[in-house]
CHARMM internal coordinates of N, CA and C (Angstrom, degrees):
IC EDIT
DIST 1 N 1 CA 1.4583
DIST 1 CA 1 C 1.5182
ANGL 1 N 1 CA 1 C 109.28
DIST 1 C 2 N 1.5446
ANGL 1 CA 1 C 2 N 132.91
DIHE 1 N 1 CA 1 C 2 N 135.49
DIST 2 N 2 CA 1.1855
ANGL 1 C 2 N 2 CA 133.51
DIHE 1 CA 1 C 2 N 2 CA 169.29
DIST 2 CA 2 C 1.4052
ANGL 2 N 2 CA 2 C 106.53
DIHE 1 C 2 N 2 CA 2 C -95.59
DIST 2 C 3 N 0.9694
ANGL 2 CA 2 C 3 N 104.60
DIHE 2 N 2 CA 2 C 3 N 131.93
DIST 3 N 3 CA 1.9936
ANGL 2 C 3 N 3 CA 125.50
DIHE 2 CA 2 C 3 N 3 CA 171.44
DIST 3 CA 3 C 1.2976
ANGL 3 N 3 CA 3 C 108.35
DIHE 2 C 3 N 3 CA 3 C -69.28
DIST 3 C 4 N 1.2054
ANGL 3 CA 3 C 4 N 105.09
DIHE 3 N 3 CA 3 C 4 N 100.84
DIST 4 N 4 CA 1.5661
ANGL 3 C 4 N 4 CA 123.53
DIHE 3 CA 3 C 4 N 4 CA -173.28
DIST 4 CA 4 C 1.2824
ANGL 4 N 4 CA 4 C 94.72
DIHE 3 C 4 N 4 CA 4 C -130.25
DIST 4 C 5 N 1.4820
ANGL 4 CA 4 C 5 N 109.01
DIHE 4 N 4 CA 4 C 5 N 136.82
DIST 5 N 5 CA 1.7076
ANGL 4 C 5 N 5 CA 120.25
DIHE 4 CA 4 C 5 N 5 CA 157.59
DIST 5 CA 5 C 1.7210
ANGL 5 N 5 CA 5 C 100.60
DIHE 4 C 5 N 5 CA 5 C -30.08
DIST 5 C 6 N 1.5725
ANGL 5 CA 5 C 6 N 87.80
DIHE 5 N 5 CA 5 C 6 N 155.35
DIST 6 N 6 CA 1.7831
ANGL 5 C 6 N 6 CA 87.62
DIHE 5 CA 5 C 6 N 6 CA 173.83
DIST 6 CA 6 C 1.6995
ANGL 6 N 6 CA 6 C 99.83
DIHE 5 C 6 N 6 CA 6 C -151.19
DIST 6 C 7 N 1.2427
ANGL 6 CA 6 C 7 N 120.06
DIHE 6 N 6 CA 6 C 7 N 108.95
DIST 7 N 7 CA 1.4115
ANGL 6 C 7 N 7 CA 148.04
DIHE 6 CA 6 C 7 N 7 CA -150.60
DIST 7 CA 7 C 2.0585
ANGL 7 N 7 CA 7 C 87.22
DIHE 6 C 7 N 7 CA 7 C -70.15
DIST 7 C 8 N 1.5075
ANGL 7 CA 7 C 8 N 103.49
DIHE 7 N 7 CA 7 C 8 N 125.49
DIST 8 N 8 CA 1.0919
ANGL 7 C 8 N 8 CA 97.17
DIHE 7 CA 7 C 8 N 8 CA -169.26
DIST 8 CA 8 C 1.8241
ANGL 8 N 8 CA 8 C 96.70
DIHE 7 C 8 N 8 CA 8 C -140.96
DIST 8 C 9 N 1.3097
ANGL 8 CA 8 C 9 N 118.74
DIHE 8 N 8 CA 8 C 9 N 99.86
DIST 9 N 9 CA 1.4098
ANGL 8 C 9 N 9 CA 129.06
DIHE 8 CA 8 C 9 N 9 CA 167.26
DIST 9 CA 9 C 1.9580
ANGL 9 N 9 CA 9 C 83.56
DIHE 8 C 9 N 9 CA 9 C 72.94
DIST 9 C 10 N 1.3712
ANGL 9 CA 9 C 10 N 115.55
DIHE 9 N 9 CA 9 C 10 N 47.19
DIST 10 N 10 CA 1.6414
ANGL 9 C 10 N 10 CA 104.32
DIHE 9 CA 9 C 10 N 10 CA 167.08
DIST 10 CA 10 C 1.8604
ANGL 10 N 10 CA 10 C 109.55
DIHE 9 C 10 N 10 CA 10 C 77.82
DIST 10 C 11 N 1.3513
ANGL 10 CA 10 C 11 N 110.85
DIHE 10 N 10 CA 10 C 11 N 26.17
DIST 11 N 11 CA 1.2999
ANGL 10 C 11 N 11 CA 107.56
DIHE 10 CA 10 C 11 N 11 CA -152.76
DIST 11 CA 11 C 1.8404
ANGL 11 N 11 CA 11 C 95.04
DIHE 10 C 11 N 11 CA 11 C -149.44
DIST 11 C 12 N 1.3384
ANGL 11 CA 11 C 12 N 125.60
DIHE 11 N 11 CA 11 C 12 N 99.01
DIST 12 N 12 CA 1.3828
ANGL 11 C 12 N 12 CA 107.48
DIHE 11 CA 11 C 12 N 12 CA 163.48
DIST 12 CA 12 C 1.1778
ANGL 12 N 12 CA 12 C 147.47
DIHE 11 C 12 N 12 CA 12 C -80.82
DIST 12 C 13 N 1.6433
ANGL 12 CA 12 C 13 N 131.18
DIHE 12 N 12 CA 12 C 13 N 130.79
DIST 13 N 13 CA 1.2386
ANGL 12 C 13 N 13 CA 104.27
DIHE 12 CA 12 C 13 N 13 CA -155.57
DIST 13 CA 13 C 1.6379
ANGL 13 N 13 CA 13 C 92.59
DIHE 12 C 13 N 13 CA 13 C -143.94
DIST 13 C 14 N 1.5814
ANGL 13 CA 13 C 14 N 102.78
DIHE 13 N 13 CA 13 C 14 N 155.10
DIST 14 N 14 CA 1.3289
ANGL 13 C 14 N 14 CA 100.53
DIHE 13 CA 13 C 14 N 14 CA -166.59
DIST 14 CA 14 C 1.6037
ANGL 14 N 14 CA 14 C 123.56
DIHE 13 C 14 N 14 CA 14 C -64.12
DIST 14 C 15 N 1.2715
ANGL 14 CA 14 C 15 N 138.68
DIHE 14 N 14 CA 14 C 15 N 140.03
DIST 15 N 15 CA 1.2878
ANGL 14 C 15 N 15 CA 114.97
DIHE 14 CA 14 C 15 N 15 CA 165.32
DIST 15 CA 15 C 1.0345
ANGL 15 N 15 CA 15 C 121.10
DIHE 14 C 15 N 15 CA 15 C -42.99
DIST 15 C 16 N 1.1540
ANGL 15 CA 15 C 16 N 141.13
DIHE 15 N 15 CA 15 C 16 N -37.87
DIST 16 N 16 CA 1.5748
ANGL 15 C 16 N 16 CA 136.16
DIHE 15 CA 15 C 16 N 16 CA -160.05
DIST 16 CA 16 C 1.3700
ANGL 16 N 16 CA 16 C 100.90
DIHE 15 C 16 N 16 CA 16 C -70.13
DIST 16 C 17 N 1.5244
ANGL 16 CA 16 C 17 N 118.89
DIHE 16 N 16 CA 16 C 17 N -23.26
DIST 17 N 17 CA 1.7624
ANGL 16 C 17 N 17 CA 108.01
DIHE 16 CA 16 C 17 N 17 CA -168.25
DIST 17 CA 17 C 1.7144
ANGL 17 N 17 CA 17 C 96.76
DIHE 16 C 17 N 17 CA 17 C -77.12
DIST 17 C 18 N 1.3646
ANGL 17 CA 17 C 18 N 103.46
DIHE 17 N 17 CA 17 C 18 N -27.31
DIST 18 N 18 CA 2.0485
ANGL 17 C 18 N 18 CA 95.08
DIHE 17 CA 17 C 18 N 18 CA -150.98
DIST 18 CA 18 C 1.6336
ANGL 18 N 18 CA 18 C 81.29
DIHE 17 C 18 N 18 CA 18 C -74.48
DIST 18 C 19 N 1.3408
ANGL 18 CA 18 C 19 N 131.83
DIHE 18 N 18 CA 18 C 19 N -36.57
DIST 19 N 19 CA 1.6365
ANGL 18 C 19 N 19 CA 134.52
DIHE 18 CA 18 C 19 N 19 CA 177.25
DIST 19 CA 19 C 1.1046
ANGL 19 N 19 CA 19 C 126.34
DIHE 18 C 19 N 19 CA 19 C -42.94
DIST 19 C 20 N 1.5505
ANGL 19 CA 19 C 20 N 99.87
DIHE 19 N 19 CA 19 C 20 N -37.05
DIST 20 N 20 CA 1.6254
ANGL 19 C 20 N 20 CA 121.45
DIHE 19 CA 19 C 20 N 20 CA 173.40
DIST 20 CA 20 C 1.4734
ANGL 20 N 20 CA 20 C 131.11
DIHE 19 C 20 N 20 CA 20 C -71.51
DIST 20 C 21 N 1.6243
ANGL 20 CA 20 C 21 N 95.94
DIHE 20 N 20 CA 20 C 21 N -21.02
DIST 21 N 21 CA 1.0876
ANGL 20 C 21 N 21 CA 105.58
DIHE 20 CA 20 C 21 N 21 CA -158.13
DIST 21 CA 21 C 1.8708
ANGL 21 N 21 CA 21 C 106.76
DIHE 20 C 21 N 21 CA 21 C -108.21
DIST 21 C 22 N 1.4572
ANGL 21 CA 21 C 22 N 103.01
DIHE 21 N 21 CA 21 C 22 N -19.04
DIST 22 N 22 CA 1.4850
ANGL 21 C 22 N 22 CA 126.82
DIHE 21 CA 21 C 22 N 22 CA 162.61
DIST 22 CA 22 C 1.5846
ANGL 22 N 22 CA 22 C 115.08
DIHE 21 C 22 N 22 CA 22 C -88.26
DIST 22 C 23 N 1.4565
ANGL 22 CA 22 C 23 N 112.15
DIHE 22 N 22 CA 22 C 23 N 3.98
DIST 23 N 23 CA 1.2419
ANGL 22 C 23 N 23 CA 103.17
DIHE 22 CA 22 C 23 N 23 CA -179.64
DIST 23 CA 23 C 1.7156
ANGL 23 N 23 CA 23 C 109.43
DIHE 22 C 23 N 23 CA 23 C -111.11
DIST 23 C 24 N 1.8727
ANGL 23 CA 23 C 24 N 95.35
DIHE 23 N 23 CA 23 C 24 N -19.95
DIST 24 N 24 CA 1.1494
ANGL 23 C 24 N 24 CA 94.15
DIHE 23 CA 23 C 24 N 24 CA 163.52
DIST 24 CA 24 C 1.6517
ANGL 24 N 24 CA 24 C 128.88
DIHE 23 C 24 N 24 CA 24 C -96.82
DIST 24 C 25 N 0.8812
ANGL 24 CA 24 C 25 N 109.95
DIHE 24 N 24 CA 24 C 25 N 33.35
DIST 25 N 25 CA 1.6992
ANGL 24 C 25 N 25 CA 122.23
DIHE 24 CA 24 C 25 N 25 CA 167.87
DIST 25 CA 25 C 1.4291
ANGL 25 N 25 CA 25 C 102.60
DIHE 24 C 25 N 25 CA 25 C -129.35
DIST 25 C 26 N 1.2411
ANGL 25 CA 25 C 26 N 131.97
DIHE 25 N 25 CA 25 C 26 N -9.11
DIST 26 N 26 CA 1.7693
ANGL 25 C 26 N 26 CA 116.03
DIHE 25 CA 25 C 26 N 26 CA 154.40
DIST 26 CA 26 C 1.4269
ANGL 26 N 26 CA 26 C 94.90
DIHE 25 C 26 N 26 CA 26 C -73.25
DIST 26 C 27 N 1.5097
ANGL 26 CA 26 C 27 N 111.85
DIHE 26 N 26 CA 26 C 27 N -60.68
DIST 27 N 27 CA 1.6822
ANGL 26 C 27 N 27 CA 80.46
DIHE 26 CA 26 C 27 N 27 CA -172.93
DIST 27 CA 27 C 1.3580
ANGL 27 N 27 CA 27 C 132.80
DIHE 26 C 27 N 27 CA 27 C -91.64
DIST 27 C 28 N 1.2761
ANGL 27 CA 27 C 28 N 134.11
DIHE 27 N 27 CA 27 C 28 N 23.13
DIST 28 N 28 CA 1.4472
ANGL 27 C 28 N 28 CA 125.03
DIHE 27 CA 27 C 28 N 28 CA 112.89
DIST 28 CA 28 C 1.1886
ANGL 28 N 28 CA 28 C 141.87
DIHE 27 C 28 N 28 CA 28 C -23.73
DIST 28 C 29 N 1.5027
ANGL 28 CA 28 C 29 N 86.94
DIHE 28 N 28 CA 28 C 29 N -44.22
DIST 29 N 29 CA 2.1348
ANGL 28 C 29 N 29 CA 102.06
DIHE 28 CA 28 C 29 N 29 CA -175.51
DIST 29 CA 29 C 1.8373
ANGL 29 N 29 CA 29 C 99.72
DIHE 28 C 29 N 29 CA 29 C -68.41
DIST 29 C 30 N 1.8092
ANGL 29 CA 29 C 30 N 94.05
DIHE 29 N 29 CA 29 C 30 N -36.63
DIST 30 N 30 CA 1.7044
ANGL 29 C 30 N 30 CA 92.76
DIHE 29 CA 29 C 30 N 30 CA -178.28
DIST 30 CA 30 C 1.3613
ANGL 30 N 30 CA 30 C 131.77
DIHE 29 C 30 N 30 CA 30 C -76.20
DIST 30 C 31 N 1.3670
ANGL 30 CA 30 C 31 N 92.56
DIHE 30 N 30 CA 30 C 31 N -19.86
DIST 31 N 31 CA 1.7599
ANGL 30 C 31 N 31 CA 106.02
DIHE 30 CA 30 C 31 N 31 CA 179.32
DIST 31 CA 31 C 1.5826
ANGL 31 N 31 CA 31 C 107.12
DIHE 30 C 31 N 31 CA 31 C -94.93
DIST 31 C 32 N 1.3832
ANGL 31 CA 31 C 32 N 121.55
DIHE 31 N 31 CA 31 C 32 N -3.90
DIST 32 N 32 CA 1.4185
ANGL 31 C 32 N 32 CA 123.70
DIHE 31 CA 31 C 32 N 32 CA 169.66
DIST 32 CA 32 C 1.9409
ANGL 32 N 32 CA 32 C 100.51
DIHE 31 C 32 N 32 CA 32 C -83.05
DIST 32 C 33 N 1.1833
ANGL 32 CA 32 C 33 N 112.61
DIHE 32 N 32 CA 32 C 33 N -39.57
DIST 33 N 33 CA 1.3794
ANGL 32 C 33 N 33 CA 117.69
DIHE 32 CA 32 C 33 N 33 CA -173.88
DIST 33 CA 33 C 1.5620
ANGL 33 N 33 CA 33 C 104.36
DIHE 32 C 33 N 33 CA 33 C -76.21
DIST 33 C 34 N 1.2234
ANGL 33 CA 33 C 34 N 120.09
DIHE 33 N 33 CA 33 C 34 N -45.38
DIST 34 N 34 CA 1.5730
ANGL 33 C 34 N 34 CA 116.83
DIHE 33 CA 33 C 34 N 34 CA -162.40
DIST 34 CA 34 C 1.8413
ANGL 34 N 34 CA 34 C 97.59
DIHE 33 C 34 N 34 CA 34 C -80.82
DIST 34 C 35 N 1.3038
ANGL 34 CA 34 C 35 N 114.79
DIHE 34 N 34 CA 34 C 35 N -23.94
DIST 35 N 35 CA 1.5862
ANGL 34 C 35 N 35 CA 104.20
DIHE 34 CA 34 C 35 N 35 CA 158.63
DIST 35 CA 35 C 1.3018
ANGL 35 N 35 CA 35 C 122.26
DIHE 34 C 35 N 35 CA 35 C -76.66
DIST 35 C 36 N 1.2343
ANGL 35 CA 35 C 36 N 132.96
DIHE 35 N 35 CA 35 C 36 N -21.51
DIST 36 N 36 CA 1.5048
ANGL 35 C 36 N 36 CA 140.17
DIHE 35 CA 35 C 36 N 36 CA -173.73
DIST 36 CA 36 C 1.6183
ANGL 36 N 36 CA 36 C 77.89
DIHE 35 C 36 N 36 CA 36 C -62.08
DIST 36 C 37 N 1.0799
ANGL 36 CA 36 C 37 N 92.49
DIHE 36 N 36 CA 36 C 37 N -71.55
DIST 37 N 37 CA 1.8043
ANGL 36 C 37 N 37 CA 87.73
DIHE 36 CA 36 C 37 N 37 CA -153.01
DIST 37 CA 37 C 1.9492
ANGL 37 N 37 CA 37 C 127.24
DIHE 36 C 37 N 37 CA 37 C -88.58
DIST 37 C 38 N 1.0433
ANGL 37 CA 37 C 38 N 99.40
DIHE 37 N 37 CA 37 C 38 N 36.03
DIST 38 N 38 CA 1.0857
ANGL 37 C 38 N 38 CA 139.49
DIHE 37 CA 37 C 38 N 38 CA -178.42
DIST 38 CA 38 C 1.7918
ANGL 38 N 38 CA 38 C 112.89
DIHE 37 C 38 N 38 CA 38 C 48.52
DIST 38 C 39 N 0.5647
ANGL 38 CA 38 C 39 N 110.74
DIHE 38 N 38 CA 38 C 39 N 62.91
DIST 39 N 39 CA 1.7961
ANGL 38 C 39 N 39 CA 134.05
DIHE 38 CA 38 C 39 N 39 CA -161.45
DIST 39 CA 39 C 1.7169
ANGL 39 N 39 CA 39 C 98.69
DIHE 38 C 39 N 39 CA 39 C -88.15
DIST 39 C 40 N 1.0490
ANGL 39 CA 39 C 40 N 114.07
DIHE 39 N 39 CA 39 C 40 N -89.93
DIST 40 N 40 CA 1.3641
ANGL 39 C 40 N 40 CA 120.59
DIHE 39 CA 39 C 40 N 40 CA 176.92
DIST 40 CA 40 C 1.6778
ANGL 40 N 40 CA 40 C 107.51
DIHE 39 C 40 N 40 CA 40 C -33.31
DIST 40 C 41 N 0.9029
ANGL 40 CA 40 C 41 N 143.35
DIHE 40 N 40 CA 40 C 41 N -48.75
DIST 41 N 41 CA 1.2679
ANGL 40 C 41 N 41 CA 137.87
DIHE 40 CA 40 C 41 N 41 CA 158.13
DIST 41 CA 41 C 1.7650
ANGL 41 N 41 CA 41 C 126.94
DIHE 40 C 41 N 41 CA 41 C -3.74
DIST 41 C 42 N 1.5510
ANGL 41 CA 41 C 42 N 99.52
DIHE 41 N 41 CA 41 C 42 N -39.07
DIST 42 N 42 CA 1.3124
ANGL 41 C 42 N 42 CA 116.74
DIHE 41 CA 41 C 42 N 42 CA -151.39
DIST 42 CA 42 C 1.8591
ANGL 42 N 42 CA 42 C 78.08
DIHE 41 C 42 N 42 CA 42 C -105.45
DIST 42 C 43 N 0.9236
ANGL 42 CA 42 C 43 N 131.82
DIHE 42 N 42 CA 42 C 43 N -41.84
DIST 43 N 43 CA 1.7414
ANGL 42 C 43 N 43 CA 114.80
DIHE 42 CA 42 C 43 N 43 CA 175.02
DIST 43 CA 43 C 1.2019
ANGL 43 N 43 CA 43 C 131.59
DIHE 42 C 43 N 43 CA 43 C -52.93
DIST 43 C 44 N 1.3539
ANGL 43 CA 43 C 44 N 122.11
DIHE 43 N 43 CA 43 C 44 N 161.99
DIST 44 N 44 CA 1.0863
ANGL 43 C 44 N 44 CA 115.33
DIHE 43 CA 43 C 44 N 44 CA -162.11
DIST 44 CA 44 C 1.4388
ANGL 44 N 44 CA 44 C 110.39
DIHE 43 C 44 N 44 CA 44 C -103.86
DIST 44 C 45 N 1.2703
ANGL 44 CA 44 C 45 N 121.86
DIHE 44 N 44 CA 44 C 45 N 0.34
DIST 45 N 45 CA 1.1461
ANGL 44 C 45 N 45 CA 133.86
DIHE 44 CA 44 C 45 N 45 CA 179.04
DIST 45 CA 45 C 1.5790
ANGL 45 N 45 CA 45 C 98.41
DIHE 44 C 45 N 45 CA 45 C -170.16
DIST 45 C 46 N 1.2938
ANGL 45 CA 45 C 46 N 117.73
DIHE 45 N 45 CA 45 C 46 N 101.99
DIST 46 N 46 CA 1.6859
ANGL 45 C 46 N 46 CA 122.04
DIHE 45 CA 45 C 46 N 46 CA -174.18
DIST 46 CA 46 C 1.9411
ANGL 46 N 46 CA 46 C 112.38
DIHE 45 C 46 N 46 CA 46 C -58.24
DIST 46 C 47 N 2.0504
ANGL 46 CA 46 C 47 N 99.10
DIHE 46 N 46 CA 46 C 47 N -51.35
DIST 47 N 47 CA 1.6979
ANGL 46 C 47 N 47 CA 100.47
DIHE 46 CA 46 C 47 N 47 CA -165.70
DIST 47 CA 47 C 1.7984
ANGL 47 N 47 CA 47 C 96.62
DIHE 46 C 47 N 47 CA 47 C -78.83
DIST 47 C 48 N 1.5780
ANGL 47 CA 47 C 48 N 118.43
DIHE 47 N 47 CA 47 C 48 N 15.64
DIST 48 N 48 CA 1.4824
ANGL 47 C 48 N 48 CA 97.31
DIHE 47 CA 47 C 48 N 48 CA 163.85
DIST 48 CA 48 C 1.2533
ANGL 48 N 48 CA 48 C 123.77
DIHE 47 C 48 N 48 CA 48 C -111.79
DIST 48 C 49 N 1.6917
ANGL 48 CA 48 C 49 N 116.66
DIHE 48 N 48 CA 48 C 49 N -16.76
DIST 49 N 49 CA 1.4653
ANGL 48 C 49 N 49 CA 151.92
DIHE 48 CA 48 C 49 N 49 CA 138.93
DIST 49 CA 49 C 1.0084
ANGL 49 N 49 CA 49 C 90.55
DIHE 48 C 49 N 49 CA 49 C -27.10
DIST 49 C 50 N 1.4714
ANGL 49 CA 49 C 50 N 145.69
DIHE 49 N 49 CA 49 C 50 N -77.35
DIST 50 N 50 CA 1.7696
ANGL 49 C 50 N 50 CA 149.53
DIHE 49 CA 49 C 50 N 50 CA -128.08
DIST 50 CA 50 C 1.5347
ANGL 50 N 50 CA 50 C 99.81
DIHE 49 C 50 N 50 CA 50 C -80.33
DIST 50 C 51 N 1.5538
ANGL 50 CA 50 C 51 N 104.85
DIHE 50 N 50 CA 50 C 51 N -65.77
DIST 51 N 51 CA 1.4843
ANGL 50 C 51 N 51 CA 133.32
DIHE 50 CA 50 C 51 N 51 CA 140.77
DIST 51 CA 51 C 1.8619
ANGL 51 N 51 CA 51 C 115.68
DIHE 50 C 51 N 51 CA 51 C 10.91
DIST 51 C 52 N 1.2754
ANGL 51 CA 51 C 52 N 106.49
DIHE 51 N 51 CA 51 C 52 N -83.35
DIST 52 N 52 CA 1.4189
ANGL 51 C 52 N 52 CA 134.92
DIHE 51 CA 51 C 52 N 52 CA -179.39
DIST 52 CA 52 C 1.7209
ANGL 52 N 52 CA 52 C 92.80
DIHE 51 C 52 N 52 CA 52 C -74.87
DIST 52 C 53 N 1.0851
ANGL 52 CA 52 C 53 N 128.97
DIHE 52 N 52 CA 52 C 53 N -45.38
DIST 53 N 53 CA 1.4300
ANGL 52 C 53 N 53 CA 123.43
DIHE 52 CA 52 C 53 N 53 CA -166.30
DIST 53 CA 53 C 1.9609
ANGL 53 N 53 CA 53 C 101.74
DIHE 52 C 53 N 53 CA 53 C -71.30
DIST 53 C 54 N 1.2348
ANGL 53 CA 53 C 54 N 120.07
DIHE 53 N 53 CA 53 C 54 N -47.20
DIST 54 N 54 CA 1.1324
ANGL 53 C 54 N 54 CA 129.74
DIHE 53 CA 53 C 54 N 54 CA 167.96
DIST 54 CA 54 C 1.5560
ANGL 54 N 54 CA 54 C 107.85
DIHE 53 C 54 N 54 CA 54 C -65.98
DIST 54 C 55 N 0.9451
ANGL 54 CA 54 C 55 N 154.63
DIHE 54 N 54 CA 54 C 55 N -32.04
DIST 55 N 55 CA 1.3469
ANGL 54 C 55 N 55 CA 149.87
DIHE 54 CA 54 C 55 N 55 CA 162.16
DIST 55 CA 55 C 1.6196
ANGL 55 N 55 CA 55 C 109.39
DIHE 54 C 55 N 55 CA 55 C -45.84
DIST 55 C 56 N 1.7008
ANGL 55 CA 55 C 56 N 102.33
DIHE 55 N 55 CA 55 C 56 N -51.22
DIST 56 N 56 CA 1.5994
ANGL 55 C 56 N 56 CA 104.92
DIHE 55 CA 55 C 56 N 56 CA -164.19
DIST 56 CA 56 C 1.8377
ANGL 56 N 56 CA 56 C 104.79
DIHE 55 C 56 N 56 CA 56 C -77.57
DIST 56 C 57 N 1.3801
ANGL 56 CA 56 C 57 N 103.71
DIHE 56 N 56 CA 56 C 57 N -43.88
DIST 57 N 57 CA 1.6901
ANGL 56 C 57 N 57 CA 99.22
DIHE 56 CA 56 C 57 N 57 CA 163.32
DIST 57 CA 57 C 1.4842
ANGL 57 N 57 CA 57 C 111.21
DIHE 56 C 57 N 57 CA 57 C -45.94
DIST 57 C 58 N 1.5523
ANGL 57 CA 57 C 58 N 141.32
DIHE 57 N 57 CA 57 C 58 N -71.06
DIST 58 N 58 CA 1.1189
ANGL 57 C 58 N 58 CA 123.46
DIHE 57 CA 57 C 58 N 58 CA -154.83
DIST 58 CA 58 C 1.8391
ANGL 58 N 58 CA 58 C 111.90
DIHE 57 C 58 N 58 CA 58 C -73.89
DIST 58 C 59 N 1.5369
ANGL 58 CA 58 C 59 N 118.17
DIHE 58 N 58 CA 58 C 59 N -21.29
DIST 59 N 59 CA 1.4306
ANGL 58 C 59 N 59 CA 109.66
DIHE 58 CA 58 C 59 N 59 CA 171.86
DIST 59 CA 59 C 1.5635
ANGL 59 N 59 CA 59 C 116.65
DIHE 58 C 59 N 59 CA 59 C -65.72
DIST 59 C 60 N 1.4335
ANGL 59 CA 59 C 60 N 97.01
DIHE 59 N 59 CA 59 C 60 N -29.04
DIST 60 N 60 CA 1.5674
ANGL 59 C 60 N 60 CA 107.54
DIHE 59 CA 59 C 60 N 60 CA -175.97
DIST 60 CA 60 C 1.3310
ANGL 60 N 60 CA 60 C 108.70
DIHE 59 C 60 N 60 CA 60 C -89.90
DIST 60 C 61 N 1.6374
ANGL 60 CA 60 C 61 N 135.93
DIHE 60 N 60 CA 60 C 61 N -8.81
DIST 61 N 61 CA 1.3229
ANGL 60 C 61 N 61 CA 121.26
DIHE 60 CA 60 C 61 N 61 CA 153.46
DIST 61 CA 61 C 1.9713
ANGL 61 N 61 CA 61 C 104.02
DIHE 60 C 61 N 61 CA 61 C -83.67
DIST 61 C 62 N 1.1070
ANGL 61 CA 61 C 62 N 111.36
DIHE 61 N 61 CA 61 C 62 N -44.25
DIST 62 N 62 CA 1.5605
ANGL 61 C 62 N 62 CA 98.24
DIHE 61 CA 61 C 62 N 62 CA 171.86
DIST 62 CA 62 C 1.5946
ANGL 62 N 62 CA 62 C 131.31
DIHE 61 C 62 N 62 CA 62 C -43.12
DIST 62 C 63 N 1.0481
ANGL 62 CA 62 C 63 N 100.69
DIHE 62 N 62 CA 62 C 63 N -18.78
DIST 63 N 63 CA 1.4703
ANGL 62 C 63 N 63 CA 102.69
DIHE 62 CA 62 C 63 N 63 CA -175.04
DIST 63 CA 63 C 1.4351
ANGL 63 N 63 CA 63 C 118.62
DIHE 62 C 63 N 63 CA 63 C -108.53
DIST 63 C 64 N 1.4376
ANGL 63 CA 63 C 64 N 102.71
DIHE 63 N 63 CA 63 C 64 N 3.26
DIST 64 N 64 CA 1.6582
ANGL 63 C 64 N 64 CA 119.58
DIHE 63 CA 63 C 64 N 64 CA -172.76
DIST 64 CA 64 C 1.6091
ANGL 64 N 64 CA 64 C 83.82
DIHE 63 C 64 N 64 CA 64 C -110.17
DIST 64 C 65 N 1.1911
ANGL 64 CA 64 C 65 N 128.47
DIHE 64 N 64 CA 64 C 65 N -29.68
DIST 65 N 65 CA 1.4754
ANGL 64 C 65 N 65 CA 106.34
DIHE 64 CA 64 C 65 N 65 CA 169.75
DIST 65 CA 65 C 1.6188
ANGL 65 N 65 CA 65 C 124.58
DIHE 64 C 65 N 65 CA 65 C -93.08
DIST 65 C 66 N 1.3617
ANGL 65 CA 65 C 66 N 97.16
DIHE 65 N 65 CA 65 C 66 N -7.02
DIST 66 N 66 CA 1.6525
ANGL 65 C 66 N 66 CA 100.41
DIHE 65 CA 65 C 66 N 66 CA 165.96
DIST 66 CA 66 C 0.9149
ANGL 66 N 66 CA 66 C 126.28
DIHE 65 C 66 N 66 CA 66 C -58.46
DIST 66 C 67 N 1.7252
ANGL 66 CA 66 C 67 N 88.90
DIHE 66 N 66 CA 66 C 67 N -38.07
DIST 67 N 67 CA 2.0793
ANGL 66 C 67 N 67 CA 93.93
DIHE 66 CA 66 C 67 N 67 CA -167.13
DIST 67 CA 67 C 1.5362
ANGL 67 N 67 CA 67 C 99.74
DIHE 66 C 67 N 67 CA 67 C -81.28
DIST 67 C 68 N 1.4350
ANGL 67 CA 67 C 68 N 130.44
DIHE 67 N 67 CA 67 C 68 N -17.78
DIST 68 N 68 CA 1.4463
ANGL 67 C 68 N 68 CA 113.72
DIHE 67 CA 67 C 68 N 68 CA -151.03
DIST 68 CA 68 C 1.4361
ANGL 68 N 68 CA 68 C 97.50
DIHE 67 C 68 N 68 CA 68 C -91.20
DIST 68 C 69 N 1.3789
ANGL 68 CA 68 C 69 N 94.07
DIHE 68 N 68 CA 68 C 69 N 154.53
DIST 69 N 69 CA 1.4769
ANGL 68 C 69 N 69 CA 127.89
DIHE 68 CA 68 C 69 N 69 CA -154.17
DIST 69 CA 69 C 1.4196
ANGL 69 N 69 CA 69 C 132.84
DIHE 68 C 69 N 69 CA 69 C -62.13
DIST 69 C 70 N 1.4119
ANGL 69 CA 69 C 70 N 143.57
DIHE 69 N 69 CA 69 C 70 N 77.80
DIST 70 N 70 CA 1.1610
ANGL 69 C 70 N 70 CA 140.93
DIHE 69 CA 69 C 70 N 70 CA -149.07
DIST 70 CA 70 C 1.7433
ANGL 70 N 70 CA 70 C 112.83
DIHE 69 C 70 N 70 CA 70 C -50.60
DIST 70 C 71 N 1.5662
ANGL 70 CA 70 C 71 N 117.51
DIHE 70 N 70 CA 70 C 71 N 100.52
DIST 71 N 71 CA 1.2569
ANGL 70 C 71 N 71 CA 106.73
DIHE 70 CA 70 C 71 N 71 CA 175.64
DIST 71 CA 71 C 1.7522
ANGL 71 N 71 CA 71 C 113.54
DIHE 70 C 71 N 71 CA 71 C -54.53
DIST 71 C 72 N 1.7824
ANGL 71 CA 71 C 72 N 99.64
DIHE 71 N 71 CA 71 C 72 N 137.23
DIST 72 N 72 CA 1.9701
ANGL 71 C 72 N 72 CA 106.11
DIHE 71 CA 71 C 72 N 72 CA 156.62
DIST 72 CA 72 C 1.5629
ANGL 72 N 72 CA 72 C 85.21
DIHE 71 C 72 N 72 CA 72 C 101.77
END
COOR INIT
IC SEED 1 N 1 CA 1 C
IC BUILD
């Protein structure tokens, strides 16, 4: 896939933001789960854990859209 602006309600905006912005509601979803069950507890610093945990979601959605496949 090439990273091209992507025209949004008349408005272009970079891919990397809409990536950013889906990467931070997986890890929400993860930091809602790893508090349910008392997970974060065990870090040594939880908001740098979250931090690093949100870093590895958005490289790891970036690179799942690199590879995917240019239709035509």
């Amino acid at each position: 896939m090439r990273f091209t602006e992507i025209d949004l309600f008349g408005v272009y905006v970079a891919p990397i933001s809409i990536l950013m912005v889906a990467a931070w509601f997986v890890t929400i979803w993860l930091r809602w789960g790893a508090a349910r069950f008392g997970l974060l507890r065990f870090v040594w610093h939880p908001s740098f854990f979250v931090f690093a945990v949100y870093i590895i979601v958005l490289s790891s959605m970036v690179l799942v859209v690199a590879r995917w496949p240019i239709p035509g």
